[in-house]
N, C-alpha and C positions, 0 to 999 in steps of 0.2 A: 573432490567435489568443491567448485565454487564457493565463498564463502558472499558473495554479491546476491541482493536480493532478487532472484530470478522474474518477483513481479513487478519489477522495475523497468528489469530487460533495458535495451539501448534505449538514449531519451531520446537520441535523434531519429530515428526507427518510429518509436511510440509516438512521437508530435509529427513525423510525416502523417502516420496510420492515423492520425486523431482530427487531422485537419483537412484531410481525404473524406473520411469516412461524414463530415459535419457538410464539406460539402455537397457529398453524393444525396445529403437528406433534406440539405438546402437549395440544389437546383437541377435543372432547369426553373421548378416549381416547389414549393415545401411538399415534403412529404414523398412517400412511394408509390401510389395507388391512386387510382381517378375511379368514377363511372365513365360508362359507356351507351353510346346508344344502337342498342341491335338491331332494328328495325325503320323503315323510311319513316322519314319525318320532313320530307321538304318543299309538301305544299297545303292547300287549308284543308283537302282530304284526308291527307296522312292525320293530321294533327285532328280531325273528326272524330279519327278511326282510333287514334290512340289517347284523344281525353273523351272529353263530352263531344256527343252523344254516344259513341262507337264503345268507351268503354262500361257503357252498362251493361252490355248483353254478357262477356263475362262474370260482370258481376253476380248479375242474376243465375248462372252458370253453378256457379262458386257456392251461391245461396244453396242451392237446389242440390249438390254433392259436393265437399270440402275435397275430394279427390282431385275434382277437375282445377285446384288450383295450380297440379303439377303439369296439366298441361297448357294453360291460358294464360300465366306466371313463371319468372326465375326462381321459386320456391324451390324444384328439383334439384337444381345445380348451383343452392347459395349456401353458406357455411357462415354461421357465426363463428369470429373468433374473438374470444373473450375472456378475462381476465379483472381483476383487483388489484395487480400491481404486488404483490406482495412477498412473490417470489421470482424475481425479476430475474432470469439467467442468471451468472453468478453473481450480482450485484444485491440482492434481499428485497426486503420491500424500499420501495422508494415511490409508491403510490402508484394510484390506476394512470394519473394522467402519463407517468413517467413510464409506463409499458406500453402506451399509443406505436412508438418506435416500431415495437418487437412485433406487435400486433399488425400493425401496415407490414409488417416485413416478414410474417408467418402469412399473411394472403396474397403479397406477393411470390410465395413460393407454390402455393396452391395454386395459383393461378401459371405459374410458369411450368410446373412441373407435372397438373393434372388438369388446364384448362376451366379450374374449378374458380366460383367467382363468391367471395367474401365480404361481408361487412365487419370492419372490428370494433367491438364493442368494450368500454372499458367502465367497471360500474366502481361508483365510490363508495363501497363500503366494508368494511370487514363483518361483519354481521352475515351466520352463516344462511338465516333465513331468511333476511332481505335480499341476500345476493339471491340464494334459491328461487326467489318470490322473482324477483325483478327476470331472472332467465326465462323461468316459465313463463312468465305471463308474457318474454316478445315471441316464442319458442315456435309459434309459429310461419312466422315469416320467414322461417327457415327448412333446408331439407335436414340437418345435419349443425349439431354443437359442438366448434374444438374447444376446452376448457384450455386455460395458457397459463402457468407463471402465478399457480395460486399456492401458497403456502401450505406445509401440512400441519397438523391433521386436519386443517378445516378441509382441504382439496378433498380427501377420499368421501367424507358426510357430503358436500356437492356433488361430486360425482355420482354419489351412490342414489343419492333422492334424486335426481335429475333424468337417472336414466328408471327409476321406477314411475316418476311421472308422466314422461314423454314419449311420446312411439316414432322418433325420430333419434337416429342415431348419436350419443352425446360420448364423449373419447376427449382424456386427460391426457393431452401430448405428453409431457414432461414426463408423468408416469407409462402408460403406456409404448408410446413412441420409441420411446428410450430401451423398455425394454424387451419389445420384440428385434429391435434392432443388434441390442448386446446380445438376446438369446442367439440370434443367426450369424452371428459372428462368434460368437463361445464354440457354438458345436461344432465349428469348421476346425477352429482351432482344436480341439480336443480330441478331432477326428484326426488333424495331422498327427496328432502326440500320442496316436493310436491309445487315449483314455475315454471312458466312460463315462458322463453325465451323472448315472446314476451310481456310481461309485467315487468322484471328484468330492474332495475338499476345498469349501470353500470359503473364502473369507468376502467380508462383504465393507468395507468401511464405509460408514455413513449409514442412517435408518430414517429417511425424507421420502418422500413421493416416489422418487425415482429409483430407489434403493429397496426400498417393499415391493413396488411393483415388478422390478429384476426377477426377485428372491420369487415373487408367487408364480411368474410364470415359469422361470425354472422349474418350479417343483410341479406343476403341470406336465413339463415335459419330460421329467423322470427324477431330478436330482430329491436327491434327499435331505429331509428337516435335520437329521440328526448328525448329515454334516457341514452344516451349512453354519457360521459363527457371523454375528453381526456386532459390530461393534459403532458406539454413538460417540458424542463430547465428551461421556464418561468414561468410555472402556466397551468394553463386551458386552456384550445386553446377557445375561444370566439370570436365574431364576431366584438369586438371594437379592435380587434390586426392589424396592419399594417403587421406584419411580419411572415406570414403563407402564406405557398408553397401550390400548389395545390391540395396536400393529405391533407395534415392536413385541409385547408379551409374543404375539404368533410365532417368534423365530429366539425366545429365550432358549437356555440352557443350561440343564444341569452340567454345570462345569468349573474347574477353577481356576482357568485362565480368566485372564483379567486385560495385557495388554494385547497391542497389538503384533508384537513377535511372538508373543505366545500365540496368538490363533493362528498365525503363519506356518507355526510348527508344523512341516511335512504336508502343506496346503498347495494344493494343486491351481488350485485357481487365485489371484486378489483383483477383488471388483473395488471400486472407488467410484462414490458418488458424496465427494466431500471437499477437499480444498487443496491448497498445491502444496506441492511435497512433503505431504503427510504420509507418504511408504517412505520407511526410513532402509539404511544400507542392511543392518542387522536382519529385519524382517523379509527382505528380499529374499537373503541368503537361507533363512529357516525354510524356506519353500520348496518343494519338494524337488525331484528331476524334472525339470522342463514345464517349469511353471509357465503360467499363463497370466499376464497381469491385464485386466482394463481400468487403464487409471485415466478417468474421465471428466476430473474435474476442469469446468473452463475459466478465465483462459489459462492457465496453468496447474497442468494434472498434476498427481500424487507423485508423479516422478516422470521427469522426463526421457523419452526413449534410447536418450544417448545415454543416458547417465545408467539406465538397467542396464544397457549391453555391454555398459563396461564391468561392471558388476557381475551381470550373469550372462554368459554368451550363449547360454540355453534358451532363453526367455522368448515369448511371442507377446509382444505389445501393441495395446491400443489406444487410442484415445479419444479425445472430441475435438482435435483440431485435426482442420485439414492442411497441414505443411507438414504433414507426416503421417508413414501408412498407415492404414487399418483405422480411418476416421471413421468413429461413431456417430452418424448421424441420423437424427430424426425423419430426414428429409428422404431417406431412403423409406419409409414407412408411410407418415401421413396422409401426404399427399393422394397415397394408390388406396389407401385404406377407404377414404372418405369414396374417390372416383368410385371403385367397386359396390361400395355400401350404396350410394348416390342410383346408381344406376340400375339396381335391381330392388332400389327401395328401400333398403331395411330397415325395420323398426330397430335394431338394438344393432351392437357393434359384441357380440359375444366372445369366449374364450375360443371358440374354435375357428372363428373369423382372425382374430390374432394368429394362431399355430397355423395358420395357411400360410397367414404374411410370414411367421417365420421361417419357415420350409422354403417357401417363394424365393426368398431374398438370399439365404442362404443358397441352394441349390444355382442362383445366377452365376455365382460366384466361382464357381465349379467351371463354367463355360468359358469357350475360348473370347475372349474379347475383342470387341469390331475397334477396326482404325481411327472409327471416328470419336471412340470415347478416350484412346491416348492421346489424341490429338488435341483434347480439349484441355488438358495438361501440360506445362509447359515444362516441367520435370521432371516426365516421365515418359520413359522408352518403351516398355514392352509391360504389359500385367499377365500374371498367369497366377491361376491357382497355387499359395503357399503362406511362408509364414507372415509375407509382408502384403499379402492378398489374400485376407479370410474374411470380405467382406465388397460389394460391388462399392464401386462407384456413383455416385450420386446425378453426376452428367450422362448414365447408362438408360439411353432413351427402351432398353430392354423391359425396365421395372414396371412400367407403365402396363405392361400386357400382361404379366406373370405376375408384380402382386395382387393389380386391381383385378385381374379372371380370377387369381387363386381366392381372395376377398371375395368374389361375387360369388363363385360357387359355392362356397364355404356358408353362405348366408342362403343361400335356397338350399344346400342341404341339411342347414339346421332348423328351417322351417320360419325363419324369420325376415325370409324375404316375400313382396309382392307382387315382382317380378320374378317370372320363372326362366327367365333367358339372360344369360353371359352375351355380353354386347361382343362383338368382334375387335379387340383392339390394336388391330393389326395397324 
């Protein structure tokens, strides 16, 4: 192993990337994202019909059923995406205005990848009931709330009042996203390793947004509390700690391991939602036959994938970058999640609307793959189901149809849609 700091990486590498990337967001124009105008506007009728006089007859419309705003208005198909800044991708808090970035760059994926149209909203406060107060009260001018890049434990108390208050779908990427994503990508893998879910060991490093939400939906889909080890900045989250918040208490244990080669012992699975290479060599190797690692930290995971396979040539790895297989991305989820929701209406984004995206996305992964999604790759020859393909593609114009149908159906069959029809997304 290297003894160079890996988050250093090449500087000439790093300041190509750094002065690319500054001007990609400096021109043609600042920024990612514009409006747009849908409709004629190019003579004194048009402009009648779309301010004064023409737009009061909606209005009065609007007055008379708050419904008809989804048809006389972009209410239907607008998404806030919003944020504090305070958990900024892997950088922390570095304030609301310093996530504008992420936020133009989370609606332009929405917009590229499900046709869906966003405003990003960045609020300056940490204050969990100001923020609350402030979403609510714009909560209308929207079909649908993505939460972005908000710290924990304030994120889950937002989330959780937000989606009791509103009857508009509200969905914390970072936690959510993240881990229906990992969940569809776990079970493929565990399926090659012909293991179990419900009988996997599993380690979890890190206990953040993204890290809880993994762990709950896992155990949704069968895995088990009792093998499930999570460990924080301190060690193992166990049941002799005075100092665990009410997420984390959810996944203590009676136990006396304390590090992290100790949970490793004979652990089938290690999830990492924590910092770079924190999987050390020793706890690699405690791992069971044909471990499974997702070391997802950005930009530099728990361990990089060269560096396990030299270590363990059994191993199926993944991570959050895409310059190697098996990227965890958000992007595979989001996007189809909202479409779906979006389009049959729904009041809430529920657990069973999730377990479709998962199944969805997973199952894609299974299929044979069209010419046109290697071709958007420039490193890559052929995809097939296996250990270096447990998970689609993000450029798979496929997801579009199978997560946001499997999302839509999923929400009229839980009752929480007000639309009763799966649009065609062929």
């Amino acid at each position: 192993m290297s003894d160079k700091n890996p988050e250093q990486g090449n500087d000439e590498a790093f300041e190509l990337m750094r002065s690319r990337a500054l001007q990609y967001h400096a021109e043609p124009k600042p920024g990612k994202i514009a409006l747009a105008v849908t409709t004629k506007a190019e003579n004194a009728d048009d402009l009648a019909l779309a301010y004064s006089p023409g737009v009061g007859e909606p209005v009065k419309e609007i007055g008379r059923d708050p419904e008809l705003a989804y048809k006389y208005t972009a209410k239907g198909n607008l998404v806030g995406v919003i944020s504090n800044g305070t958990a900024i991708l892997g950088l922390g808090d570095r304030g609301a205005l310093a996530s504008k970035p992420v936020m133009e760059g989370k609606a332009l994926l929405f917009k590229r990848f499900a046709d869906i149209d966003c405003f990003d909203i960045e609020v300056d406060t940490k204050d969990v009931d100001e923020f609350v107060n402030t979403v609510a009260n714009i909560s209308i001018t929207f079909g649908g709330i993505n939460l972005e890049d908000i710290g924990a434990p304030a994120c889950f108390e937002i989330e959780r009042r937000l989606k009791e208050m509103l009857d508009i779908p509200v969905f914390h990427d970072d936690q959510h996203g993240t881990a229906i994503v990992t969940a569809a990508g776990l079970l493929n893998a565990l399926e090659l390793r012909k293991k179990n879910l419900s009988e996997a060991r599993i380690v979890c490093l890190g206990a953040g947004s993204a890290a809880i939400a993994i762990l709950k939906l896992l155990v949704e889909l069968g895995a088990q509390k009792g093998n499930i080890f999570v460990l924080d900045s301190k060690g193992v989250v166990h049941d002799g700690r005075d100092d665990l918040n009410i997420y984390k208490q959810e996944f203590s244990q009676v136990t006396n391991k304390r590090t992290l080669e100790d949970a490793c012992q004979d652990a089938d699975v290690f999830i990492g939602v924590s910092g770079a290479n924190l999987l050390d060599e020793s706890s690699l190797l405690a791992m069971a036959p044909k471990p499974i690692v997702f070391a997802m930290a950005n930009p530099d995971p728990e361990m990089r994938p060269e560096i396990a396979m030299a270590i363990r040539n059994d191993v199926i790895i993944a991570t959050g970058r895409s310059d190697y297989p098996n990227q965890v991305n958000n992007v595979l989820c989001f996007p189809f999640m909202f479409r779906g929701a979006l389009d049959v209406r729904a009041t809430d984004i529920n657990e069973e609307m999730k377990m479709a995206a998962v199944h969805a996305i997973r199952g894609l992964a299974k299929e044979v793959v069209p010419a046109e999604v290697i071709a958007a790759y420039d490193n890559i020859d052929e995809l097939s189901f296996g250990t270096e393909y447990i998970i689609p593609k993000p450029m798979d114009p496929r997801l579009l149809k199978r997560v946001a149908g499997a999302v839509a159906q999923a929400a009229i069959d839980t009752g929480v849609a007000k639309i009763q029809i799966v649009p065609d997304y062929s």
